[in-house]
PDB file with one MODEL, atoms N, CA, C and O in Angstrom:
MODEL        1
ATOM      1  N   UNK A   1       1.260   2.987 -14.519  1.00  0.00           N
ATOM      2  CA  UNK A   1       0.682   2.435 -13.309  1.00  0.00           C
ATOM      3  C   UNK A   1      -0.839   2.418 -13.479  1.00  0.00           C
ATOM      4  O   UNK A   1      -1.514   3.349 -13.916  1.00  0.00           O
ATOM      5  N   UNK A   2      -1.165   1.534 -13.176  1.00  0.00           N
ATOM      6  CA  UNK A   2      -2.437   1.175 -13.139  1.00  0.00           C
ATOM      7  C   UNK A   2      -3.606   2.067 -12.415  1.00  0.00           C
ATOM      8  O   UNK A   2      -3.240   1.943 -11.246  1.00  0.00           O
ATOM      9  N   UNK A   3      -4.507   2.698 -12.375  1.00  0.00           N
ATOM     10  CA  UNK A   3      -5.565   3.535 -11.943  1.00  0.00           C
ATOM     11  C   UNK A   3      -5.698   2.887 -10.349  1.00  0.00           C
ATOM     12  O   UNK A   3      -5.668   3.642  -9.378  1.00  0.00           O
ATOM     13  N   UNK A   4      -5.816   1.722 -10.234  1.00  0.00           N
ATOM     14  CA  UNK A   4      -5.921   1.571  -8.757  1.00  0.00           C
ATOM     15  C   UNK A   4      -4.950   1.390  -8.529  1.00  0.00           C
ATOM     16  O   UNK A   4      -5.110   1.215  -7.321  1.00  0.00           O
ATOM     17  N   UNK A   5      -3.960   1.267  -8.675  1.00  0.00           N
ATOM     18  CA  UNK A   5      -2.573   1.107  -7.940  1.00  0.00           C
ATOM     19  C   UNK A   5      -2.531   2.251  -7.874  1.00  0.00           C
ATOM     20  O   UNK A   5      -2.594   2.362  -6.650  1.00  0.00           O
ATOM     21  N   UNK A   6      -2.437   3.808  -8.452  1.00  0.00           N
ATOM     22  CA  UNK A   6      -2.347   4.606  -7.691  1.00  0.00           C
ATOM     23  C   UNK A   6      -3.257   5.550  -6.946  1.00  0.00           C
ATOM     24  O   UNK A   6      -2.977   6.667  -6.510  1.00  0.00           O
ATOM     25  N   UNK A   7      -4.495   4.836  -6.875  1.00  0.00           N
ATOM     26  CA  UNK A   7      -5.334   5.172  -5.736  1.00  0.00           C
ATOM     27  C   UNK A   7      -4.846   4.490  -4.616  1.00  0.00           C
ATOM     28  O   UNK A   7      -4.529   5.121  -3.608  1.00  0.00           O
ATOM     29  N   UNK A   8      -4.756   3.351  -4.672  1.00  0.00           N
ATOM     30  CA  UNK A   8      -4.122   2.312  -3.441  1.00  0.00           C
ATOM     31  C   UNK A   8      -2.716   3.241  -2.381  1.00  0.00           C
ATOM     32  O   UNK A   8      -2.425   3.355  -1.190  1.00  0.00           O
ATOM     33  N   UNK A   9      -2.182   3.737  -3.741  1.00  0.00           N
ATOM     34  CA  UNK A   9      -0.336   4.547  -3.176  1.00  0.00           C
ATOM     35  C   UNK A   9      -1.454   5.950  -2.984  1.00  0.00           C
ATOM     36  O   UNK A   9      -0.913   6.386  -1.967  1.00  0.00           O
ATOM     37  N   UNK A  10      -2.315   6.689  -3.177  1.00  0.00           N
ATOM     38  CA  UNK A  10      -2.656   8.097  -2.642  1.00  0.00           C
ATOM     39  C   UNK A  10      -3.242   7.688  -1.249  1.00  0.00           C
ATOM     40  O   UNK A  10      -3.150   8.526  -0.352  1.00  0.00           O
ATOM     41  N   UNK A  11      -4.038   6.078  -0.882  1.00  0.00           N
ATOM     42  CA  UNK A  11      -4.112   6.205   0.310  1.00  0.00           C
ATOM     43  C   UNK A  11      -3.492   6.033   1.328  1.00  0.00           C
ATOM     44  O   UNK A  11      -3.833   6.286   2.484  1.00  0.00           O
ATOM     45  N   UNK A  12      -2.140   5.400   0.769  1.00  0.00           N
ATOM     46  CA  UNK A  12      -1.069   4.835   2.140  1.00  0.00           C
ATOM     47  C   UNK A  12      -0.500   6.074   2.093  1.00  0.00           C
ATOM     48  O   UNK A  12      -0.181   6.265   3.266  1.00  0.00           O
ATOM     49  N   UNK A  13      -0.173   7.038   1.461  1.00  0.00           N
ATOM     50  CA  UNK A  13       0.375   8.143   1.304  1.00  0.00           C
ATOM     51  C   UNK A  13      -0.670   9.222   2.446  1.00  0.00           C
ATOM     52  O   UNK A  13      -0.261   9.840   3.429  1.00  0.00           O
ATOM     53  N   UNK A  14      -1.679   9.182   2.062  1.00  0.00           N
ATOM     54  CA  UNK A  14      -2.186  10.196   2.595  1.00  0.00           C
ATOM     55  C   UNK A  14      -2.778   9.447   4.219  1.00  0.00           C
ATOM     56  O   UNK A  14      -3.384  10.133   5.042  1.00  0.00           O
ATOM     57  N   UNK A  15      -2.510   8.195   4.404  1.00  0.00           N
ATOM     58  CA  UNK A  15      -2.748   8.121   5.608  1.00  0.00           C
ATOM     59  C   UNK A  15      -2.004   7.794   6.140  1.00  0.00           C
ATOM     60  O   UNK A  15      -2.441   7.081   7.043  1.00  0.00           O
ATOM     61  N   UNK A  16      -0.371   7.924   6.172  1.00  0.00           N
ATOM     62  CA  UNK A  16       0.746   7.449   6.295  1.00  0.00           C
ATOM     63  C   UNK A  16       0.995   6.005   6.568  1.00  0.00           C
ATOM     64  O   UNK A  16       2.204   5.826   6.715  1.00  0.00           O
ATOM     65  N   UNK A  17       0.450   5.142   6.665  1.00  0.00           N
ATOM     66  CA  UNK A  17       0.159   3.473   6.259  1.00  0.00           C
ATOM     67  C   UNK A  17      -1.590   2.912   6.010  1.00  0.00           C
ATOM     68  O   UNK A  17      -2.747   3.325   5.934  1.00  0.00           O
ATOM     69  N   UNK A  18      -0.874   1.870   5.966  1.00  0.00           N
ATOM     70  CA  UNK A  18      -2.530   1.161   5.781  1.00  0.00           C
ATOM     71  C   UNK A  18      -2.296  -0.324   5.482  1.00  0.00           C
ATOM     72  O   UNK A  18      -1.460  -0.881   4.770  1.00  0.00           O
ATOM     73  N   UNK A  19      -3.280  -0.789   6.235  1.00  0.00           N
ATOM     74  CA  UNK A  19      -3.561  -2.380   5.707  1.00  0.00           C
ATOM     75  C   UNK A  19      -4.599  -2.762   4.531  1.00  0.00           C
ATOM     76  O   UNK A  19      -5.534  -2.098   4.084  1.00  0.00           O
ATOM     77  N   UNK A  20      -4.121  -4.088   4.161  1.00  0.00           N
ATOM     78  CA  UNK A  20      -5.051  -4.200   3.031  1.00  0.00           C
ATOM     79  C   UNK A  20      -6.497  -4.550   3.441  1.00  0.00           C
ATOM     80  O   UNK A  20      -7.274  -5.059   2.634  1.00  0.00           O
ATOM     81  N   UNK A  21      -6.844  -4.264   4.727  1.00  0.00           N
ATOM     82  CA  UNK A  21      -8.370  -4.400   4.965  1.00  0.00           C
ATOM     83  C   UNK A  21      -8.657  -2.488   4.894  1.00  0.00           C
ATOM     84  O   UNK A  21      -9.476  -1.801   4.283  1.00  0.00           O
ATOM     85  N   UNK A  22      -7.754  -2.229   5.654  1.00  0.00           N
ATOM     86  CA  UNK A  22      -7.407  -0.223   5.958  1.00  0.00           C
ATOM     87  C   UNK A  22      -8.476   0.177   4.259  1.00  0.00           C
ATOM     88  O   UNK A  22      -9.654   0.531   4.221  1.00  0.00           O
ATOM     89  N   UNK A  23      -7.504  -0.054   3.041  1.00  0.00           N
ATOM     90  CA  UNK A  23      -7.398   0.113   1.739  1.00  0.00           C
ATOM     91  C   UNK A  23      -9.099   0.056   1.246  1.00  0.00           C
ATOM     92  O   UNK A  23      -9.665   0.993   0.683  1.00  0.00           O
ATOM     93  N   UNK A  24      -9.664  -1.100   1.557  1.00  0.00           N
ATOM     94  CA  UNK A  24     -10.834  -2.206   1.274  1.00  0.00           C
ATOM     95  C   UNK A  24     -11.580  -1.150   2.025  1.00  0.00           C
ATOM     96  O   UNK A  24     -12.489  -0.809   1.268  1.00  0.00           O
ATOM     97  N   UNK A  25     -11.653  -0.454   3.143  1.00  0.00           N
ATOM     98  CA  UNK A  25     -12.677  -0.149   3.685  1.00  0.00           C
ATOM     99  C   UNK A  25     -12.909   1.242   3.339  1.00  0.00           C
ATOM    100  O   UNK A  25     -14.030   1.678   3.600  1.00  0.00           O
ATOM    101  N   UNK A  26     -12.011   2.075   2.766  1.00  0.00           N
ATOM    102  CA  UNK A  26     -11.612   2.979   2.178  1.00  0.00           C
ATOM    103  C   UNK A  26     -12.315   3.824   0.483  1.00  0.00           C
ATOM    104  O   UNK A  26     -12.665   4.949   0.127  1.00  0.00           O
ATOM    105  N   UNK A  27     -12.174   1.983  -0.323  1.00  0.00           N
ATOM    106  CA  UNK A  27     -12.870   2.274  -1.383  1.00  0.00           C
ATOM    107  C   UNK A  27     -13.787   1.210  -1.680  1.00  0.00           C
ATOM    108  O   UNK A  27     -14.365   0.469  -0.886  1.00  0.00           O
ATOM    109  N   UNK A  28     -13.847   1.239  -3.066  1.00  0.00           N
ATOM    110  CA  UNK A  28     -14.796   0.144  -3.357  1.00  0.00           C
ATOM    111  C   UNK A  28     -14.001  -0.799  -4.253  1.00  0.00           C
ATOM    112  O   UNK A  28     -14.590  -1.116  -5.287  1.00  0.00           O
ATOM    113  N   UNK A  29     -12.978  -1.232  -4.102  1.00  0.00           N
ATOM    114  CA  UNK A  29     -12.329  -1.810  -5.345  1.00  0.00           C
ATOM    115  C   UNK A  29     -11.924  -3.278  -4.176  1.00  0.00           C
ATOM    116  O   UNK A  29     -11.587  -3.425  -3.001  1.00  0.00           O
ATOM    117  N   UNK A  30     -12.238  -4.202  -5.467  1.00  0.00           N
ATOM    118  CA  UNK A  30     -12.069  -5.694  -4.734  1.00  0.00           C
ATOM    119  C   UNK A  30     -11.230  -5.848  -4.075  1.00  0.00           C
ATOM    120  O   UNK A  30     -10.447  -4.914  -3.901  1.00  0.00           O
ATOM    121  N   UNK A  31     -11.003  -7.283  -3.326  1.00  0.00           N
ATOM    122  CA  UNK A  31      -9.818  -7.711  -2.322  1.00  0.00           C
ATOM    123  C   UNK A  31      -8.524  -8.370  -3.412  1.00  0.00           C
ATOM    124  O   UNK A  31      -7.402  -8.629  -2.977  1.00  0.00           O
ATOM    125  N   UNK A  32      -8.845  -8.531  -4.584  1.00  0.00           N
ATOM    126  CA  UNK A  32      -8.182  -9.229  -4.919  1.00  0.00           C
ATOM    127  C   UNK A  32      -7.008  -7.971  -6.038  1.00  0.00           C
ATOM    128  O   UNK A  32      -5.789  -8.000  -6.208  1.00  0.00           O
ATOM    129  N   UNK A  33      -8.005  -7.066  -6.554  1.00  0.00           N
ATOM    130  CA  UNK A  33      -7.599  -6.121  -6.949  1.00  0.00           C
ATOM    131  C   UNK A  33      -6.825  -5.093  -5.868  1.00  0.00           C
ATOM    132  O   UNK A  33      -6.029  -4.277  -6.334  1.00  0.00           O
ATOM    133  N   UNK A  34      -7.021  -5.132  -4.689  1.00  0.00           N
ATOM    134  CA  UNK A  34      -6.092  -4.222  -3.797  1.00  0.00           C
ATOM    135  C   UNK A  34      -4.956  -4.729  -3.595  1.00  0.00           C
ATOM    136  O   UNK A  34      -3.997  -4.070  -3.192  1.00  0.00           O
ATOM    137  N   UNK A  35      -4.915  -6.386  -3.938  1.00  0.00           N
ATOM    138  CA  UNK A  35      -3.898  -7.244  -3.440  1.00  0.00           C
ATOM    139  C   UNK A  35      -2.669  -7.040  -4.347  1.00  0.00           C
ATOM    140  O   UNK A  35      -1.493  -6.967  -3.990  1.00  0.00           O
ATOM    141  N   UNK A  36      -3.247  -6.951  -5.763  1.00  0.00           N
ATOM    142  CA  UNK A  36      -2.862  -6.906  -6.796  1.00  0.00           C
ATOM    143  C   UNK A  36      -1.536  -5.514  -6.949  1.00  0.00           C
ATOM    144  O   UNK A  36      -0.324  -5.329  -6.839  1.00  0.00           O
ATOM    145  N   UNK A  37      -3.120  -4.640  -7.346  1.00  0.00           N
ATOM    146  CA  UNK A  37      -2.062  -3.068  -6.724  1.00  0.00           C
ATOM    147  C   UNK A  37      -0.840  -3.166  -5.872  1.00  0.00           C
ATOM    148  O   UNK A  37       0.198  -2.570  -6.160  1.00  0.00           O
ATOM    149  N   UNK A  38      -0.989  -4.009  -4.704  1.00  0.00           N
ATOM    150  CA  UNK A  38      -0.088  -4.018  -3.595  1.00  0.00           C
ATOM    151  C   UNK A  38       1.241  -4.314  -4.093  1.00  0.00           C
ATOM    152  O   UNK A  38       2.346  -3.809  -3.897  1.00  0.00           O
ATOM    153  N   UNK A  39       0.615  -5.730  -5.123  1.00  0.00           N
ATOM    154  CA  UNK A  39       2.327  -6.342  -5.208  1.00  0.00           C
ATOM    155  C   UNK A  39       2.677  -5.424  -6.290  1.00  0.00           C
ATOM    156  O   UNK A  39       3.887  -5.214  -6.215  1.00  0.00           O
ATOM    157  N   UNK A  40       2.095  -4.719  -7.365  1.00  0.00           N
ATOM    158  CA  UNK A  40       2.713  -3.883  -8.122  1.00  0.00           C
ATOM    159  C   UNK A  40       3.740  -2.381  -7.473  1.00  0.00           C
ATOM    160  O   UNK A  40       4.781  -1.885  -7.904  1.00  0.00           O
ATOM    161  N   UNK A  41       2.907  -2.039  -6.346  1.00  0.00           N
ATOM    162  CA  UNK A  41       3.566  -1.011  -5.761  1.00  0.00           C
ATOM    163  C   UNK A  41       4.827  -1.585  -5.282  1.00  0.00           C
ATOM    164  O   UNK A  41       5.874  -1.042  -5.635  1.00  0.00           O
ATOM    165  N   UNK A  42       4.869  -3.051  -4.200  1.00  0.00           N
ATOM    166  CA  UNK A  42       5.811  -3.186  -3.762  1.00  0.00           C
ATOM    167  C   UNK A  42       6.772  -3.421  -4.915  1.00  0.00           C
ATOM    168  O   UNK A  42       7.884  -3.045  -4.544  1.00  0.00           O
ATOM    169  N   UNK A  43       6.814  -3.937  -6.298  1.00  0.00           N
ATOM    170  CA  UNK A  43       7.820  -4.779  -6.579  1.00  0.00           C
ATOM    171  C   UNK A  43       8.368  -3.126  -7.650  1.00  0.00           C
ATOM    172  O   UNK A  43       9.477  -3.055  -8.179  1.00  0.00           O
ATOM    173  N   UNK A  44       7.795  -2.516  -7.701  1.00  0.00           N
ATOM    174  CA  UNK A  44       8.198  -0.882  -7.832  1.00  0.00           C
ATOM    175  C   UNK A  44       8.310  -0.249  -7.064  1.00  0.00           C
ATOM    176  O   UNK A  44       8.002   0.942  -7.095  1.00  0.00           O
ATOM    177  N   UNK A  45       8.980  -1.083  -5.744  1.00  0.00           N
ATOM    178  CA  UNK A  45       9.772   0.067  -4.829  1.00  0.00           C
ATOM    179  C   UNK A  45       9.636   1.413  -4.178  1.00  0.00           C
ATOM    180  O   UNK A  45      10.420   2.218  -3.676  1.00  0.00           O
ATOM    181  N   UNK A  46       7.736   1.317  -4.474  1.00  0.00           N
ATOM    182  CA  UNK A  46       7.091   2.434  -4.194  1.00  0.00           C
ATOM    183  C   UNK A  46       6.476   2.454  -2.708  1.00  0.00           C
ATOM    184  O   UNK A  46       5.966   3.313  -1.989  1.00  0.00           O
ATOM    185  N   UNK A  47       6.736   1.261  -2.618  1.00  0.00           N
ATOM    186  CA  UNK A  47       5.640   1.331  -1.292  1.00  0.00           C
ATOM    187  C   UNK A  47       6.532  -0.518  -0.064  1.00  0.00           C
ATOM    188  O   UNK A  47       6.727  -1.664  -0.468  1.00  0.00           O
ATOM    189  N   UNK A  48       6.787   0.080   1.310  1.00  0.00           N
ATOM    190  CA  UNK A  48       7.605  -1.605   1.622  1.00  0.00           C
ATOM    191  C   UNK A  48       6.319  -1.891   2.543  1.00  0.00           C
ATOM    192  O   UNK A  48       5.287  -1.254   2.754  1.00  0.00           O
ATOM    193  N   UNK A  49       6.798  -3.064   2.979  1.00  0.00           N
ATOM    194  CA  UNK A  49       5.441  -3.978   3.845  1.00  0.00           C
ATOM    195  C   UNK A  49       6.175  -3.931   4.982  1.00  0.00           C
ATOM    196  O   UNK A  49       7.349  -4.298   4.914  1.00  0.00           O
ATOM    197  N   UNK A  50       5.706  -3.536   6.072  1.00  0.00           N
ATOM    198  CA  UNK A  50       5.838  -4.007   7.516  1.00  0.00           C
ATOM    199  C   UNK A  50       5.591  -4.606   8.514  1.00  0.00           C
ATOM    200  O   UNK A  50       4.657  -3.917   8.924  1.00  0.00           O
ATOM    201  N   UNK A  51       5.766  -5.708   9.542  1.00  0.00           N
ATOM    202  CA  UNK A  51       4.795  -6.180  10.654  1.00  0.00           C
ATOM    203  C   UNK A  51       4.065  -5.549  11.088  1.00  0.00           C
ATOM    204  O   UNK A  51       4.471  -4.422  11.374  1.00  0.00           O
ATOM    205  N   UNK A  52       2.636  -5.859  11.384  1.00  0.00           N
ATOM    206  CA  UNK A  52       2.210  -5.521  12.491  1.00  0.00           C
ATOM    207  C   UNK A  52       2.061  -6.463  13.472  1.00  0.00           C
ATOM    208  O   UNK A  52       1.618  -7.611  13.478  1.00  0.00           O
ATOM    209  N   UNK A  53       2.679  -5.492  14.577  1.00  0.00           N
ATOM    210  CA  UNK A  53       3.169  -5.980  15.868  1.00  0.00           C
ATOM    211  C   UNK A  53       1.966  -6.832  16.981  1.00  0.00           C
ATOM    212  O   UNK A  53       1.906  -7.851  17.670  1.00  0.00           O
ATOM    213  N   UNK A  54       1.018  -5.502  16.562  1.00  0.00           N
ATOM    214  CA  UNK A  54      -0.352  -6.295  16.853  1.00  0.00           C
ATOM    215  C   UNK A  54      -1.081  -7.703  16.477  1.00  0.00           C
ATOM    216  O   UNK A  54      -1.747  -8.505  17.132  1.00  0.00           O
ATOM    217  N   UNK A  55      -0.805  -7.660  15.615  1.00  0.00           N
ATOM    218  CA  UNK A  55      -1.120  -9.071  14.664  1.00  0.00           C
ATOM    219  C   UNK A  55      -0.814  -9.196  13.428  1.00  0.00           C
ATOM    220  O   UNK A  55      -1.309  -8.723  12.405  1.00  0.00           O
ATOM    221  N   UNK A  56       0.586 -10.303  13.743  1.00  0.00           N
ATOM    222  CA  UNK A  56       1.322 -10.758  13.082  1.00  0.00           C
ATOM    223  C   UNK A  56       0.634 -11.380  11.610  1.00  0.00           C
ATOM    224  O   UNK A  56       1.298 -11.524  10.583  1.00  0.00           O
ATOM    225  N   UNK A  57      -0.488 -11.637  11.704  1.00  0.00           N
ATOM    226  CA  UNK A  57      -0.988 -12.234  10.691  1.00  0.00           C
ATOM    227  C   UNK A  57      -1.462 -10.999   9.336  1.00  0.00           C
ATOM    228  O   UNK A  57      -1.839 -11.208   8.183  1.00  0.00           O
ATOM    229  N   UNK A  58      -1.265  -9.867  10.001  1.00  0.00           N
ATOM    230  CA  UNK A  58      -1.555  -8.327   9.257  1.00  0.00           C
ATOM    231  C   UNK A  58      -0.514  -7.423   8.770  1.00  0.00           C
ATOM    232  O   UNK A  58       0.301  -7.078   9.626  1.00  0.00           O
ATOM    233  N   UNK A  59      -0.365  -6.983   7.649  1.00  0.00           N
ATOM    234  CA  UNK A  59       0.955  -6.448   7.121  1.00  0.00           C
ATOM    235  C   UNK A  59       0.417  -4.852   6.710  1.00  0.00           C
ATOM    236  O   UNK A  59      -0.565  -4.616   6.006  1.00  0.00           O
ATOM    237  N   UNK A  60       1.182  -3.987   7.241  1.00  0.00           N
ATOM    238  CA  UNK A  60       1.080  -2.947   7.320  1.00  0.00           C
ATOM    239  C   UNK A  60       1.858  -2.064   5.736  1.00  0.00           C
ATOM    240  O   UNK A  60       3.040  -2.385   5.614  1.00  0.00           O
ATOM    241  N   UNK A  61       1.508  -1.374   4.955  1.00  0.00           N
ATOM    242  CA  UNK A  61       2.228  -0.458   3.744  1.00  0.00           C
ATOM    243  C   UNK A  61       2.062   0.699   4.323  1.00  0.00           C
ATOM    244  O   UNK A  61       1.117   1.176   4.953  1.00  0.00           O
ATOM    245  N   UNK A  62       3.806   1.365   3.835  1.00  0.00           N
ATOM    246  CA  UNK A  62       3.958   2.885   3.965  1.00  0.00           C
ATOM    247  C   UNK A  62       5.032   2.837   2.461  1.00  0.00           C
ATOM    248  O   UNK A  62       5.471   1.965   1.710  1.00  0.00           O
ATOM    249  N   UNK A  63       5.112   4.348   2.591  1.00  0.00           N
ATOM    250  CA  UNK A  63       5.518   4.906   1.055  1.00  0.00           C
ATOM    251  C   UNK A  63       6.613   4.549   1.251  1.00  0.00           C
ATOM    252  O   UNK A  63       7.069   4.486   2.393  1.00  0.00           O
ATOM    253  N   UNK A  64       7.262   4.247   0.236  1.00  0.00           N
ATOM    254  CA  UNK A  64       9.066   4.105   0.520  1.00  0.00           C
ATOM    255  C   UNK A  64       9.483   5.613  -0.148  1.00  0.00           C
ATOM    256  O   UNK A  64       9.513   5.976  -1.324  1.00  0.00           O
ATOM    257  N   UNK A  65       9.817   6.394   1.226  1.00  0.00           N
ATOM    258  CA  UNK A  65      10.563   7.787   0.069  1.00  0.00           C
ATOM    259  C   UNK A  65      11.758   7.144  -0.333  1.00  0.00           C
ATOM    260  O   UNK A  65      12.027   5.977  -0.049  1.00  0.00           O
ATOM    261  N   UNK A  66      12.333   7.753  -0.863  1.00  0.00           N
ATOM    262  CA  UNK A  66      13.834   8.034  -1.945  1.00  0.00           C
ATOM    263  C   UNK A  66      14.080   9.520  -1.434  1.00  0.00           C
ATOM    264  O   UNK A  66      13.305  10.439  -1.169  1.00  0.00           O
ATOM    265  N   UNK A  67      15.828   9.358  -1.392  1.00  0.00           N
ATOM    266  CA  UNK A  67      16.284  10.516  -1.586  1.00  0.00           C
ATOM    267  C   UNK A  67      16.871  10.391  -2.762  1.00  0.00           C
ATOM    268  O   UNK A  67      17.356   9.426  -3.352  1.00  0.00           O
ATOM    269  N   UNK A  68      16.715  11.887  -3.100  1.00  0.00           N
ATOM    270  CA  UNK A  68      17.220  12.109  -4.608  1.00  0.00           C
ATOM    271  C   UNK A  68      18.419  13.066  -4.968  1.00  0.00           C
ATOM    272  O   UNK A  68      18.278  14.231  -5.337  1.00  0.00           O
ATOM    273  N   UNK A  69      19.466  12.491  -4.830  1.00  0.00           N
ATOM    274  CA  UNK A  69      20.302  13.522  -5.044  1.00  0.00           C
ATOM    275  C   UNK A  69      20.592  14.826  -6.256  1.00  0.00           C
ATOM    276  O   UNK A  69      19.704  14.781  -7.108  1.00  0.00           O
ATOM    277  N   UNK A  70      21.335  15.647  -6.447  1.00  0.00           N
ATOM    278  CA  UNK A  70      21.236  16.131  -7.266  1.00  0.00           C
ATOM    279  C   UNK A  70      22.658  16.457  -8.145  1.00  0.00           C
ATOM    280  O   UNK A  70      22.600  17.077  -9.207  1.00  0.00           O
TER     281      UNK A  70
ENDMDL
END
């Protein structure tokens, strides 16, 4: 995983969501590079996208846990 992709996943993690402006204001790493991170997290199942209800035009990330059996 890429160095900002998992800065991107320590901040939705540690702030239990975030938008990709949330992310942007957070650090210093481009818009295009947070975007980036994003789709890597999502399409690794690490992280899902949600509405926001507030404005629809804004997509909200939280961690996707897993349970792990044993």
């Amino acid at each position: 995983m890429p160095c900002t992709a998992a800065k991107v996943l320590e901040i939705i993690d540690s702030e239990g969501h975030a938008t990709q402006s949330d992310i942007r204001n957070k650090t210093s790493i481009p818009p295009r590079t947070v975007k980036y991170a994003i789709k890597l997290l999502r399409e690794g199942g690490m992280i899902k996208e949600i509405p926001d209800w507030k404005d629809m035009r804004k997509r909200i990330y939280v961690v996707q846990h897993h349970r792990q059996t044993a």
